[in-house]
SEMARKOL-51844 format. One record per residue: residue in one letter; x, y, z of N, C-alpha, C in turn. Coordinates in pm, whole numbers, padded with zeros to 5 digits, always signed. Layout:
BEGIN
aXYZXYZXYZ
...
! end
This chain:
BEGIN
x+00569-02197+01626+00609-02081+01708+00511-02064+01823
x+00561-02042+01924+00475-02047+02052+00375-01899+02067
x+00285-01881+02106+00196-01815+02130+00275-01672+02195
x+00367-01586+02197+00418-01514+02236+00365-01370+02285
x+00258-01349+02207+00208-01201+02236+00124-01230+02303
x-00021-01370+02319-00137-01312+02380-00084-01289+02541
x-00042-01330+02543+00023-01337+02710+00086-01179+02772
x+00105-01140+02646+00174-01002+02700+00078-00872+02719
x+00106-00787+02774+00039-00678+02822+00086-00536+02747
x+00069-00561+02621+00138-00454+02535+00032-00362+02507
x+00031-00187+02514-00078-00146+02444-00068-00063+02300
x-00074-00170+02223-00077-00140+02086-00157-00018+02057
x-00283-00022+02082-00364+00126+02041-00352+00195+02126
x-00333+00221+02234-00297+00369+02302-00179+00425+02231
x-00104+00336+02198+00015+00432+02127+00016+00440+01978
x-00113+00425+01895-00178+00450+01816-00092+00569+01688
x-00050+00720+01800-00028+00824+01727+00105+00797+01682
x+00182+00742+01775+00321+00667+01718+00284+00630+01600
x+00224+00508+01564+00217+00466+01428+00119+00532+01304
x+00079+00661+01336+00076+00762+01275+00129+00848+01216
x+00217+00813+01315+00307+00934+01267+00410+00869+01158
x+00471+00721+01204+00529+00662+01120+00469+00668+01020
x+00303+00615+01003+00271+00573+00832+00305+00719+00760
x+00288+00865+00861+00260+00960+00794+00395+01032+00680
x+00505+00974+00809+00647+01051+00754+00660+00913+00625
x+00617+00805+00636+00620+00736+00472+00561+00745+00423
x+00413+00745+00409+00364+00824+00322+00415+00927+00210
x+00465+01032+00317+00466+01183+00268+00657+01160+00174
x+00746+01071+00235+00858+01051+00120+00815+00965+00023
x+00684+00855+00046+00684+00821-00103+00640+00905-00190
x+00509+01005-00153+00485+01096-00253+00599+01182-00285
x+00716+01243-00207+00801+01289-00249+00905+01213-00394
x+00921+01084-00369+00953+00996-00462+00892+01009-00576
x+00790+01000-00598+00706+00972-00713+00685+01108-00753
x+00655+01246-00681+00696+01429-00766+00839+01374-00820
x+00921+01352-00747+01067+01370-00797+01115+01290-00931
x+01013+01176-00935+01037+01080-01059+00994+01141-01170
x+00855+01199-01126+00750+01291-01250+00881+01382-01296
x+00939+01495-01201+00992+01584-01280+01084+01536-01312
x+01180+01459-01296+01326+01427-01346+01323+01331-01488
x+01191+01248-01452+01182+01182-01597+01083+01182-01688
x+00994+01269-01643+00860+01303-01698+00756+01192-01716
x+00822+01075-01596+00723+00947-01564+00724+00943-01406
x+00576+00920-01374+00564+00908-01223+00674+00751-01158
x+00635+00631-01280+00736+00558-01234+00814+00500-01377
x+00878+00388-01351+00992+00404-01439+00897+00286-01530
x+00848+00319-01683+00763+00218-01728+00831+00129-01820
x+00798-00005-01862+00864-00070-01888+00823-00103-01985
x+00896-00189-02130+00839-00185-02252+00615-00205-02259
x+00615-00299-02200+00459-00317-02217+00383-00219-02182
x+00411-00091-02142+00328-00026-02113+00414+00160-02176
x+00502+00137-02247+00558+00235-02339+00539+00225-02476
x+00577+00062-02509+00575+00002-02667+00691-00011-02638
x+00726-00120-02796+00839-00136-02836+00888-00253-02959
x+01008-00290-02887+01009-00427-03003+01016-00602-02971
x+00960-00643-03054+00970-00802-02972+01054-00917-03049
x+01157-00936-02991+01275-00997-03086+01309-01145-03026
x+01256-01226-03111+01334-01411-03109+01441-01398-03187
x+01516-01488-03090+01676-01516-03126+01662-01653-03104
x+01731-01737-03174+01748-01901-03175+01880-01941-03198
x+01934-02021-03109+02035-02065-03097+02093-02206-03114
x+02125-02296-03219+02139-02395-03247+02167-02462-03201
x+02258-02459-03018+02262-02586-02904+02180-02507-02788
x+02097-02638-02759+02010-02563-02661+02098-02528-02538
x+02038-02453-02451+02100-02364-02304+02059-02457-02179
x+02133-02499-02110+02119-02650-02021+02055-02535-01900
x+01935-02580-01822+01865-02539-01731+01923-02470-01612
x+02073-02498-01554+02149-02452-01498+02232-02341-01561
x+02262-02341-01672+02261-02178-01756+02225-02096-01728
x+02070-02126-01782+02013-01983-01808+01945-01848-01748
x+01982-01889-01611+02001-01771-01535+02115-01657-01511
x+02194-01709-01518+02330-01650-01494+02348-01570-01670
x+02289-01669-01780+02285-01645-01893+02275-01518-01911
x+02091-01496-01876+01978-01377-01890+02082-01289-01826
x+02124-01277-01754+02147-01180-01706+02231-01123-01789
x+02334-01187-01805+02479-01150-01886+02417-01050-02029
x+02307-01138-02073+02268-01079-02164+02174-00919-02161
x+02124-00975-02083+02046-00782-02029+02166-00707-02012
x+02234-00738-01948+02378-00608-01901+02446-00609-02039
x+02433-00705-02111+02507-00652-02257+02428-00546-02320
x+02321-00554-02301+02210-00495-02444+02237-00395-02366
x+02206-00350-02214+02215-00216-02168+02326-00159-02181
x+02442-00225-02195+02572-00113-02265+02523-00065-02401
x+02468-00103-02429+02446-00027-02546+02317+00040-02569
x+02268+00115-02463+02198+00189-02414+02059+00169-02448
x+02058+00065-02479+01881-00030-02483+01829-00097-02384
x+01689-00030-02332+01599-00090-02213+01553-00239-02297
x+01582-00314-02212+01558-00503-02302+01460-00484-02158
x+01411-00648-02215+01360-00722-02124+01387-00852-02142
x+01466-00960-02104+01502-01065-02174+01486-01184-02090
x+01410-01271-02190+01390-01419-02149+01421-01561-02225
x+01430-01677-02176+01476-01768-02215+01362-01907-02218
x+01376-01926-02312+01212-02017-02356+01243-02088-02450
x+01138-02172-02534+01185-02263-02619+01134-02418-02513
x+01113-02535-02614+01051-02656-02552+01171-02755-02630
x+01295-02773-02559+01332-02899-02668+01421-02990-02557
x+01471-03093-02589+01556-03181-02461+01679-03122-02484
x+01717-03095-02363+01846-03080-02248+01794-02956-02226
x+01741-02882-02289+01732-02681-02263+01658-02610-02347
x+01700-02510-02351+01599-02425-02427+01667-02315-02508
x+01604-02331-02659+01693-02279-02698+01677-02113-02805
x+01589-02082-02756+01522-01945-02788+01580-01839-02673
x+01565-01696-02743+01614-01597-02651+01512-01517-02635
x+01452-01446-02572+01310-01323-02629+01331-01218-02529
x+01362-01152-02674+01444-00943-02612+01335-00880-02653
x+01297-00831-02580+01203-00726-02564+01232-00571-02546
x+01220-00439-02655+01309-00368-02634+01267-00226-02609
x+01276-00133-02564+01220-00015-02551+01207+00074-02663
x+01173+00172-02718+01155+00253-02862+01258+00359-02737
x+01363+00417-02828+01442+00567-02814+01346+00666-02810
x+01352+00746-02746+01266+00905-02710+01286+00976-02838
x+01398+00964-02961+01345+01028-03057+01237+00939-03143
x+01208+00851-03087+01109+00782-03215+00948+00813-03190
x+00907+00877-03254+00786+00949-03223+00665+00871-03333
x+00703+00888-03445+00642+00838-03540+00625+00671-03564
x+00526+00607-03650+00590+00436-03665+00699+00431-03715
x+00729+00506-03815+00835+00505-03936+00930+00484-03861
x+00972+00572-03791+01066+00640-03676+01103+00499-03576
x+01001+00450-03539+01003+00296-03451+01010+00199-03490
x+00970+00147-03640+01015+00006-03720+01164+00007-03739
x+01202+00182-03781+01332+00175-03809+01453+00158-03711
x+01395+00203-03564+01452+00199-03452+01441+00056-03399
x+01349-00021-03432+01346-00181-03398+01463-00265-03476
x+01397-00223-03604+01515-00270-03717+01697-00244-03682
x+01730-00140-03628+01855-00149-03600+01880-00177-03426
x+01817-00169-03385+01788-00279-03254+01814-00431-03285
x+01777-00490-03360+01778-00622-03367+01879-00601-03433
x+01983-00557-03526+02112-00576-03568+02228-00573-03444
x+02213-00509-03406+02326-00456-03284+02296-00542-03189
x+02125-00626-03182+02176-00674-03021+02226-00805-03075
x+02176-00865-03243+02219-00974-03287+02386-01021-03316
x+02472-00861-03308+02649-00851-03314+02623-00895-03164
x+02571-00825-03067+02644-00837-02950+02604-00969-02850
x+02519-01059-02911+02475-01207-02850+02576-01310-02947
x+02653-01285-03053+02722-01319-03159+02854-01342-03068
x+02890-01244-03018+02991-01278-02957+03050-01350-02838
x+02919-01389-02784+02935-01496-02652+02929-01618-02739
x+03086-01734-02698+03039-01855-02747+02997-01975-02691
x+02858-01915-02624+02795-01977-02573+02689-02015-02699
x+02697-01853-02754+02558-01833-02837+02627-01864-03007
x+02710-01950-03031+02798-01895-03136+02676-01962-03237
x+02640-01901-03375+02535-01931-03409+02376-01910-03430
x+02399-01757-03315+02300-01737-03261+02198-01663-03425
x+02064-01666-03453+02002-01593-03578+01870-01547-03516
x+01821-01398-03591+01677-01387-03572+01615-01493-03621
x+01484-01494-03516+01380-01573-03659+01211-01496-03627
x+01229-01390-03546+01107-01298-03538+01134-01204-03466
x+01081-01107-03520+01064-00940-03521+00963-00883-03504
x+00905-00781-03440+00737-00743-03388+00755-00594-03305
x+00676-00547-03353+00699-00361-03269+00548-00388-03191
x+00557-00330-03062+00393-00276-02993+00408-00155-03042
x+00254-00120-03003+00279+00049-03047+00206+00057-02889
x+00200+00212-02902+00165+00283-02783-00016+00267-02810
x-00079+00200-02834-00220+00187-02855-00225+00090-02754
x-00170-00049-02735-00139-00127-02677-00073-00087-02524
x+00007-00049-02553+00070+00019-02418-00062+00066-02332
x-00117+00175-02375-00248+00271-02306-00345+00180-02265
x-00387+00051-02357-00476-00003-02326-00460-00104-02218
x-00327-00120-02195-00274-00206-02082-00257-00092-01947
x-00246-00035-01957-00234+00090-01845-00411+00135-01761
x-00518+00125-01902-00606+00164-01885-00654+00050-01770
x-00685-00086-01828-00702-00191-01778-00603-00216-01643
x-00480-00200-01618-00431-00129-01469-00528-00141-01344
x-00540+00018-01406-00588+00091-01324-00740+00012-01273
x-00850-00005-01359-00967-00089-01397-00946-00144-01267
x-00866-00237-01295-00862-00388-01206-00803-00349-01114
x-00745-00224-01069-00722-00171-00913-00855-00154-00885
x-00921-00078-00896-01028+00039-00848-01114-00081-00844
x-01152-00139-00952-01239-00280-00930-01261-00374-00776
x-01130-00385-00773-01055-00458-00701-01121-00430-00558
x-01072-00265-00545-01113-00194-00416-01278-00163-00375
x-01332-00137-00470-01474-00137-00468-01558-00263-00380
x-01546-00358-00442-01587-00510-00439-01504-00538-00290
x-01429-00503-00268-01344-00532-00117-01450-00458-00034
x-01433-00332-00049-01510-00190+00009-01692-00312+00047
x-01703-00293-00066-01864-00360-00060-01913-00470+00035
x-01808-00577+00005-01785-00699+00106-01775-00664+00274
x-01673-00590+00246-01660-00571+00401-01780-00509+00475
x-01857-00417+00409-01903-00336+00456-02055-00435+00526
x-02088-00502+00375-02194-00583+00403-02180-00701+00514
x-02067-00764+00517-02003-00860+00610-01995-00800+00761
x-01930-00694+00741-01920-00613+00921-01983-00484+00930
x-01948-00350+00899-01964-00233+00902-01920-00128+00866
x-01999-00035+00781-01911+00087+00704-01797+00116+00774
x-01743+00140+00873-01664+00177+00924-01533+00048+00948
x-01565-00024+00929-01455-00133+00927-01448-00110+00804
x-01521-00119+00729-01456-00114+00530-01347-00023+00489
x-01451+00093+00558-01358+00221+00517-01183+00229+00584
x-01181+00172+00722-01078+00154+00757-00969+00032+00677
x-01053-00055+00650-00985-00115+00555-00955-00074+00401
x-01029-00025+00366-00941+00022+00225-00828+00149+00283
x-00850+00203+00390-00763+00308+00432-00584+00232+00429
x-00601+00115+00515-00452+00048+00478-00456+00005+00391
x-00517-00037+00272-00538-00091+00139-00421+00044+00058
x-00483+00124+00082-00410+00260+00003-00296+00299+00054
x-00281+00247+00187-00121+00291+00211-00057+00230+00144
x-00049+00074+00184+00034-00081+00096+00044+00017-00080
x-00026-00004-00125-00043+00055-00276+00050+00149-00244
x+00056+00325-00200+00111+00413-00252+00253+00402-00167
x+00299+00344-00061+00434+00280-00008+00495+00189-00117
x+00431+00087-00178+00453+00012-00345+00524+00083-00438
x+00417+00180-00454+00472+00267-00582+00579+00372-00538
x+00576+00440-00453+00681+00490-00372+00839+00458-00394
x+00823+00315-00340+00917+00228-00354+01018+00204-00497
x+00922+00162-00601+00955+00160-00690+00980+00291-00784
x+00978+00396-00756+00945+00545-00776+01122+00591-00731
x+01153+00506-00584+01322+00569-00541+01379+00443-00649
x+01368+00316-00619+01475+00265-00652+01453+00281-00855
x+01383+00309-00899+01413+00319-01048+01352+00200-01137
x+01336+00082-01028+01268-00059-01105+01161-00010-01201
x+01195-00110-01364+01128-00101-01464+00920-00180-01421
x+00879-00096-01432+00754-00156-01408+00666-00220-01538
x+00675-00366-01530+00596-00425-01638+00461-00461-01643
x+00430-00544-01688+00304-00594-01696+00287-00705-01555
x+00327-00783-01487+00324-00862-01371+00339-00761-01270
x+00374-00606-01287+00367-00547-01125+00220-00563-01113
x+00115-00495-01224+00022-00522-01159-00053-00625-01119
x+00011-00754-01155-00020-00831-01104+00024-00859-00927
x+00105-00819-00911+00176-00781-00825+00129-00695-00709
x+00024-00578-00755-00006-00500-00701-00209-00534-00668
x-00242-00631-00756-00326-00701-00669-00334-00801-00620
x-00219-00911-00615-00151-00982-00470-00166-00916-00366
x-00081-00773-00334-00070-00719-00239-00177-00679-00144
x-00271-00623-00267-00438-00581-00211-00505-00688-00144
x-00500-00857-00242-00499-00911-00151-00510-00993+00001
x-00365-01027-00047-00304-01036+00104-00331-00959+00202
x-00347-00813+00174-00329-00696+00294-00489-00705+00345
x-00628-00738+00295-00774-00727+00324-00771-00828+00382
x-00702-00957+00326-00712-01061+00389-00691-01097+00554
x-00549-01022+00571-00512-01029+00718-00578-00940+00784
x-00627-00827+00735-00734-00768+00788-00843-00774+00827
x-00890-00842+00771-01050-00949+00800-01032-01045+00888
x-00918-01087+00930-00862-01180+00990-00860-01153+01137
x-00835-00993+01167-00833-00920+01265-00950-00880+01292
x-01036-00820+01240-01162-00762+01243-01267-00904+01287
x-01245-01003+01193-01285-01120+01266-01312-01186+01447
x-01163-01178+01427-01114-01185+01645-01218-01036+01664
x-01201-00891+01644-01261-00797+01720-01400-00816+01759
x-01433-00844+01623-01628-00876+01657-01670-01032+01745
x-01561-01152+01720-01601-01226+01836-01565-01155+01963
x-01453-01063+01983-01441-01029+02140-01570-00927+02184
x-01565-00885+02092-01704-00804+02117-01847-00843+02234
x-01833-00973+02145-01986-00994+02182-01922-01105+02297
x-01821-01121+02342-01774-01202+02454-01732-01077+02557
x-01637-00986+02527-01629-00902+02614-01739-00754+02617
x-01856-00763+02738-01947-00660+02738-01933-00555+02758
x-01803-00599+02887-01809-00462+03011-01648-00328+02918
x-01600-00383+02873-01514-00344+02824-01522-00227+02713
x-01429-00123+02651-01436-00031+02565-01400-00117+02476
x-01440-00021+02331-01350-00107+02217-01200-00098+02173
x-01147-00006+02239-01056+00004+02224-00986-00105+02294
x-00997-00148+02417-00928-00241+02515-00960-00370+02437
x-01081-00364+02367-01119-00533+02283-01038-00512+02165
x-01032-00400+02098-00972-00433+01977-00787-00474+02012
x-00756-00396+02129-00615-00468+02191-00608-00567+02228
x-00684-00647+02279-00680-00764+02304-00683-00867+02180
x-00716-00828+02102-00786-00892+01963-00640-00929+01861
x-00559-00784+01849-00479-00819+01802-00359-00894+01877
x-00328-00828+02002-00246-00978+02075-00270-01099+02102
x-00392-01129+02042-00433-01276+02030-00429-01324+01850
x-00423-01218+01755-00398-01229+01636-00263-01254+01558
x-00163-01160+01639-00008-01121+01620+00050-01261+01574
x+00066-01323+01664+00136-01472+01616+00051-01526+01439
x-00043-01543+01427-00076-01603+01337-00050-01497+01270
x-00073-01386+01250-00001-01251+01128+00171-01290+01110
x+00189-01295+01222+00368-01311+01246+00452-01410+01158
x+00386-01559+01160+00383-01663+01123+00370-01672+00943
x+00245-01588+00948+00211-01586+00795+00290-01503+00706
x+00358-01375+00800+00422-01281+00711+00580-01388+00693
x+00600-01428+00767+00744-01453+00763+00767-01600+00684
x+00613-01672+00680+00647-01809+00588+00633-01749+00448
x+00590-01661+00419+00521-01539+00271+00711-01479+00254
x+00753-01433+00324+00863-01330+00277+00984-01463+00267
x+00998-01572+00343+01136-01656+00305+01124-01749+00201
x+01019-01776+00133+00969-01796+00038+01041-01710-00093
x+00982-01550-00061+00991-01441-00162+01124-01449-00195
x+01239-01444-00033+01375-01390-00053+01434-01488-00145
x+01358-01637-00099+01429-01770-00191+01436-01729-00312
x+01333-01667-00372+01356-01657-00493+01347-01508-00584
x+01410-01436-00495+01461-01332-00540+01604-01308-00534
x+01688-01426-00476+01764-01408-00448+01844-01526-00591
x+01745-01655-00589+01792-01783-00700+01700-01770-00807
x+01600-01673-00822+01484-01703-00901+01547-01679-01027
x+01596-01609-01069+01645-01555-01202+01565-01392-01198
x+01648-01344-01335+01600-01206-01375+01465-01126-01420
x+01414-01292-01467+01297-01247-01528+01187-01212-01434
x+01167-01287-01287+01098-01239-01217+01138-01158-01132
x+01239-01091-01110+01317-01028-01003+01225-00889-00936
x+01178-00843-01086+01115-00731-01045+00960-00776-00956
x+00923-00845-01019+00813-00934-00952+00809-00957-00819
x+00905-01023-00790+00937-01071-00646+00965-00918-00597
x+01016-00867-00650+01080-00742-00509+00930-00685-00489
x+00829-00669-00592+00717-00607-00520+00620-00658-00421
x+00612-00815-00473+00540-00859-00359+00628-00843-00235
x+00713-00851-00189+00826-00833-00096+00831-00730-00079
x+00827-00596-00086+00765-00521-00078+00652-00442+00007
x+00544-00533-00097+00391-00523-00077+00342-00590+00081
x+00371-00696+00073+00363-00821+00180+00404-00772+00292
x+00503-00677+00308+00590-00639+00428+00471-00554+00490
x+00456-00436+00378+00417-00350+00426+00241-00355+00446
x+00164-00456+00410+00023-00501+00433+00047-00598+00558
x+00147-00669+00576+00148-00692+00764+00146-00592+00842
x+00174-00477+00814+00218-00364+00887+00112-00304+00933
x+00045-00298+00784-00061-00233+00816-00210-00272+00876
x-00264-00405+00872-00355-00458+00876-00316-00487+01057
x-00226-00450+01131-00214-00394+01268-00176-00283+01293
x-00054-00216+01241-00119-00068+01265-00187+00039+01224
x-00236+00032+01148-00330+00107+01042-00453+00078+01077
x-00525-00023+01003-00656-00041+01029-00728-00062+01108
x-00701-00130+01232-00764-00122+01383-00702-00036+01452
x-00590+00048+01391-00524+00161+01471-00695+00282+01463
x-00700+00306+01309-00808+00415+01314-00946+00355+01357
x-00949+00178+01321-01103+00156+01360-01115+00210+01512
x-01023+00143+01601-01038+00198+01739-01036+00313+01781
x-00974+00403+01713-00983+00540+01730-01110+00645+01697
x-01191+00591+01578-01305+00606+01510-01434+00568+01628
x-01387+00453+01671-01498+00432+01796-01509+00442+01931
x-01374+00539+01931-01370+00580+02037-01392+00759+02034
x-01388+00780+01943-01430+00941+01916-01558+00895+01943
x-01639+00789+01870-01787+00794+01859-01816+00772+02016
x-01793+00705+02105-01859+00673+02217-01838+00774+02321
x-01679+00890+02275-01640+00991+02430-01785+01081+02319
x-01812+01114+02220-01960+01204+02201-02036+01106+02222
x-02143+01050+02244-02213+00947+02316-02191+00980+02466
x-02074+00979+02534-02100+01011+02659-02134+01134+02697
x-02025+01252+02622-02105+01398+02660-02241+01394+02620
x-02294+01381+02513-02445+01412+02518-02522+01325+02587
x-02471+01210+02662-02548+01183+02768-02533+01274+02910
x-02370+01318+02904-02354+01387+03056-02448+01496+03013
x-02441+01599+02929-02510+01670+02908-02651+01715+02964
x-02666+01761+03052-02794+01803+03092-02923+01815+02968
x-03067+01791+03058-03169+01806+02913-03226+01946+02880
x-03204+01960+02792-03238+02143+02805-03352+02208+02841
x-03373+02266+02949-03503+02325+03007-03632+02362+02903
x-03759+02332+02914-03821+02401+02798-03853+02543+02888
x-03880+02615+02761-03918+02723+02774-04011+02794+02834
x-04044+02800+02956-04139+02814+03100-04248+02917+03001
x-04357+02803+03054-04491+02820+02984-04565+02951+03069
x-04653+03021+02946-04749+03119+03004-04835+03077+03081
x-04878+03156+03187-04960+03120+03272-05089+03160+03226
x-05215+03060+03214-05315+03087+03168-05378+03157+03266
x-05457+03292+03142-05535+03374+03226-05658+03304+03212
x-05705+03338+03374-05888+03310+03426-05947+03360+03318
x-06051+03265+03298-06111+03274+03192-06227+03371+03249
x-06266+03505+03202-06360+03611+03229-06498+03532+03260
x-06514+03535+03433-06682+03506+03440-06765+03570+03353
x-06827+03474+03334-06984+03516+03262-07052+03629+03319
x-07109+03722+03260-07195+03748+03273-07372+03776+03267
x-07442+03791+03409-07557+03743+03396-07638+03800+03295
x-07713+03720+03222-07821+03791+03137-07885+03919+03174
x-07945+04066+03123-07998+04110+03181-08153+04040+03139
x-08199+04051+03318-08362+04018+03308-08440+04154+03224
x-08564+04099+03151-08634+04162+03099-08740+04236+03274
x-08758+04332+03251-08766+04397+03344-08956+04468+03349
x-09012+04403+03430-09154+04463+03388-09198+04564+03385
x-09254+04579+03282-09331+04742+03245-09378+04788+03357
x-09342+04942+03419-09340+05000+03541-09535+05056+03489
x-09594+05024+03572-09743+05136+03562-09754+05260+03585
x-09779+05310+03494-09780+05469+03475-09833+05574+03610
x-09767+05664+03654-09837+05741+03811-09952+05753+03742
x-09985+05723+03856-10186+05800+03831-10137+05939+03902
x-10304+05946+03898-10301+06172+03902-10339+06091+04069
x-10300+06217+04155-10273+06197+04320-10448+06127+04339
x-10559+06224+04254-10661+06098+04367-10736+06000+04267
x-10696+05957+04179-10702+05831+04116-10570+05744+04209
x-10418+05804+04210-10311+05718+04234-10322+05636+04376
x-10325+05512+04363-10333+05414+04472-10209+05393+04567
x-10234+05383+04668-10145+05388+04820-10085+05277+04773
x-09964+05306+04860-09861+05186+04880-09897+05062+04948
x-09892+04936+04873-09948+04911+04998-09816+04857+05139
x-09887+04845+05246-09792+04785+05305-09693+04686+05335
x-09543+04683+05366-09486+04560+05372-09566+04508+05389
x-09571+04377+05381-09615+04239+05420-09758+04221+05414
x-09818+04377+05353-09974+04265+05269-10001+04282+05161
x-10083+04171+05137-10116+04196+04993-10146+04314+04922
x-10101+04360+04809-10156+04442+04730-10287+04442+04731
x-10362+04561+04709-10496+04538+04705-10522+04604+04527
x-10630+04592+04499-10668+04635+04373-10664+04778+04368
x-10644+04836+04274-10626+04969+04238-10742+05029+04251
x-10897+04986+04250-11018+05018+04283-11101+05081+04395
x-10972+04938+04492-11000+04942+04675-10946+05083+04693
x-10812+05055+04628-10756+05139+04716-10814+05316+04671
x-10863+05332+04533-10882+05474+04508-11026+05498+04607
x-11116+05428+04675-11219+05400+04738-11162+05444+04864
x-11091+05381+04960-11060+05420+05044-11004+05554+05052
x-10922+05580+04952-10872+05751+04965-11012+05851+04970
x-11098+05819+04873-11201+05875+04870-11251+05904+04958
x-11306+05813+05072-11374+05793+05179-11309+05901+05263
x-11133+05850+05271-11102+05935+05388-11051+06085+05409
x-11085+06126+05204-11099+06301+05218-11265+06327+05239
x-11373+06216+05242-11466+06264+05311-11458+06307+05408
x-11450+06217+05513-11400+06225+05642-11355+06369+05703
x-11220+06391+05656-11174+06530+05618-11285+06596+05699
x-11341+06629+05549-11424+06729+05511-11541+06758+05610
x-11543+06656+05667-11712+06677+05774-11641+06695+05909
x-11518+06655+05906-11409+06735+06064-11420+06872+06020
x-11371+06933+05955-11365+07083+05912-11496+07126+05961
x-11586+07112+05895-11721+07169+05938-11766+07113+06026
! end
């Protein structure tokens, strides 16, 4: 098939909410499916002997069933047992030349059988009635038990328990891988379509009524799978465009990524489903239910591992980078305009110790000033000179 999409100019993730909205309105009717199954039959889905109990019945038939039979056979025979209002499960086995010549009915326990008592005895006339009504095809003329076997519901639970186990297991160890391989955020987006595929699955099988056995869940981790697989496949191309395209958003790389992916998804889903139809269509009864889930499953994990999981990775990193840009546009926030330091208070000068003032003398002991600019004279001179010049005085007077 020729390269058809990279060439085209399609934008898958801008129109993102489109396929949002789709997963959302399926989503929301499969959960409607699966309430509606709970209340109408008091089972979320429709369970099938291995995981209810029941009975396990060989029938042997004395000319073996030629290989071109025993499809058309099985069937005839399930639609018999169900007229007579018994959930079978019926297969055709046995190792001998030309065919095979064993039958193995597998049968549901009636809703009044509560007790064992109640369920050996309900097996026991199970295997009478379905042994009249295989009696009468003379295909089977001849036909005899040659083994009889009840499950109980201990068995059932412990197959249910283990289910679930090997889902959650399943998803963990995916979760882990991816995360360590690329980035929390690719993981998480990937188990995100991981869980759609799954609850679109059960959904599915929830409207149409299909008996769910022991191979859905096999069935149902095919799907898981397949669906991480093509996903990694994608995420792969994103992180080489990455580091090839610089200037670019991720959103425009992760578009580019998958129109360079599409064909090889395209290719893979459609050599996977004509395969499936081959043999859901010639396979026989026994796998029918089988096939319709991977067919199913397969459809809807192409779906998703392009619109789902690089729908939200790109969307996830593009929330992250438009915040990245505001808090860069974002101005830096002013600090808080600082106090202005007050002048630090000059010192002040020591006071000088201040010399002891000399006591007044009495007026003619007390010595003259002396004059600016000469020397002090001794306190001796100077009481001498005063002396002298109230002599003086004194001899003017007289």
């Amino acid at each position: 098939m020729p390269d058809f999409f990279r060439t085209r100019n399609w934008d898958l993730i801008g129109r993102r909410r489109y396929w949002y909205a789709l997963s959302a309105v399926t989503i929301a009717a499969c959960i409607y499916f699966l309430v509606n199954s709970k209340v109408q039959t008091g089972r979320v889905l429709n369970l099938g002997i291995d995981f209810t109990g029941g009975g396990l019945l060989t029938y042997q038939v004395p000319r073996p069933i030629p290989a071109g039979q025993q499809a058309p056979l099985t069937t005839e025979i399930r639609g018999a047992i169900e007229q007579l209002e018994i959930r079978n499960f019926v297969q055709i086995a046995g190792a001998t030349v030309g065919g095979k010549n064993l039958i193995l009915v597998r049968t549901q326990f009636p809703k009044t059988a509560e007790t064992d008592a109640q369920r050996n005895a309900a097996v026991n006339e199970q295997s009478e009635v379905i042994l009249a009504a295989l009696a009468k095809d003379p295909r089977l003329k001849g036909v005899r038990l040659i083994g009889q076997d009840v499950v109980g519901s201990v068995v059932s639970h412990e197959l249910i328990s283990k289910a679930l186990w090997a889902v959650a297991l399943g998803s963990v160890f995916i979760l882990f891988w991816i995360m360590v391989r690329y980035d929390f955020k690719f993981s998480v987006t990937a188990i995100a379509a991981l869980l759609h595929d799954v609850v679109v699955l059960l959904g599915a099988f929830a409207l149409l009524q299909t008996q769910v056995e022991s191979p859905f869940v096999a069935a149902i981790l095919t799907v898981v799978g397949y669906s991480v697989h093509d996903t990694i496949v994608l995420f792969d191309r994103v992180r080489e465009n990455l580091r090839l395209r610089k200037g670019a958003t991720f959103a425009e790389t992760a578009n580019i990524s998958l129109l360079e992916t599409m064909t090889r998804s395209v290719n893979t889903l459609l050599t996977i489903e004509f395969t499936l139809l081959a043999l859901f269509f010639f396979g026989g009864a026994t796998i029918h239910d089988f096939v319709l889930a991977l067919l199913i499953g397969v459809t809807t994990g192409g779906y998703s591992s392009i619109f789902i999981a690089s729908q939200l990775l790109a969307g996830w990193k593009e929330r992250e980078a438009r915040r990245y840009a505001v808090m860069r546009a974002a101005p830096a926030p002013t600090p808080p305009p600082r106090r202005k330091a007050e002048p630090a208070p000059e010192p002040r000068p020591a006071p000088q110790a201040q010399a002891p003032q000399p006591a007044p003398a009495a007026e003619d002991s007390a010595p003259a000033a002396a004059p600016s600019g000469e020397p002090a004279q001794p306190a001796r001179a100077k009481s001498k000179r005063k002396a002298g010049a109230k002599g003086r005085k004194r001899k003017k007077r007289f």
